[in-house]
ZAMARGU-4260 file (C-alpha; in steps of 0.2 Angstrom, whole numbers, plus 5000, padded with zeros to 4 digits):
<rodrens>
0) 5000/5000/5000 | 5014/5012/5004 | 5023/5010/4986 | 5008/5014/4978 | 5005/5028/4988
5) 5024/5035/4984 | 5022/5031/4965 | 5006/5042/4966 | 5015/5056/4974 | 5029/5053/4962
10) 5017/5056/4945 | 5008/5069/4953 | 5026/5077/4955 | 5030/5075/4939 | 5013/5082/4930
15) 5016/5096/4943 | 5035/5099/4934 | 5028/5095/4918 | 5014/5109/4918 | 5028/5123/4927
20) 5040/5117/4912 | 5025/5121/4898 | 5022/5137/4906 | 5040/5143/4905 | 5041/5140/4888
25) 5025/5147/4884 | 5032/5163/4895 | 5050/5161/4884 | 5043/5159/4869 | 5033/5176/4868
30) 5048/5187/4875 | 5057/5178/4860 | 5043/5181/4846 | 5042/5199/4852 | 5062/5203/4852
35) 5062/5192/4833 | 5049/5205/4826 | 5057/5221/4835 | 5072/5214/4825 | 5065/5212/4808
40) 5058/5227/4808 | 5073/5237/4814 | 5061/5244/4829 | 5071/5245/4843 | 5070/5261/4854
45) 5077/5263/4873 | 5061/5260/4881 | 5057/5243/4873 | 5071/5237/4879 | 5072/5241/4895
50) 5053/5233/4893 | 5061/5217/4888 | 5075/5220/4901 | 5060/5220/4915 | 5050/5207/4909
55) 5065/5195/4908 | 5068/5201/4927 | 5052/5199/4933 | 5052/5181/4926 | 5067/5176/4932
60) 5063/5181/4949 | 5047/5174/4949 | 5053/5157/4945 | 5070/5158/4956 | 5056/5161/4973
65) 5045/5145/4966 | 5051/5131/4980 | 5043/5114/4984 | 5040/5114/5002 | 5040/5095/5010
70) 5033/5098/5030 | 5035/5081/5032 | 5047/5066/5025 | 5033/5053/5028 | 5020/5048/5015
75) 5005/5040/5024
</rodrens>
C-alpha cells in the first residue's frame, strides 16, 4: 500500500513539473517572438528594451522564489 501511495505522489510530481515546464516555455517563447519581430523590423527604441529587460527580470525572479516545500518526510 505504501509503494503505491509514493508512485502516486511521484506522478503527481511529475505532472506538477511537467505543467511549470510548459508554462516557461510558453512565458519564453513570447519574449522571444516579440524581440524576433522588433528585430525584423529594425524597431528598437530605449524604452522597449528596458521593457524586455523588466519582463526577463520579473520572470526570472518569479521562478527563482517557486520552491517545493515538504513539512513532512513521511507519505502516509
Amino acid at each position: 500500500m505504501t509503494i503505491n501511495k509514493v508512485e502516486k505522489a511521484q506522478h503527481e510530481l511529475t505532472e506538477l513539473i511537467d505543467k511549470q515546464r510548459i508554462a516557461i516555455i510558453k512565458q519564453f517563447e513570447s519574449i522571444t517572438r516579440e524581440i524576433r519581430y522588433r528585430r525584423e523590423e529594425e524597431n528598437f527604441v530605449d524604452n522597449d528594451i528596458d521593457e524586455l529587460k523588466q519582463k526577463l527580470e520579473q520572470f526570472t525572479q518569479k521562478d527563482t522564489t517557486k520552491t517545493i516545500i515538504v513539512t513532512n518526510n513521511q507519505i502516509d
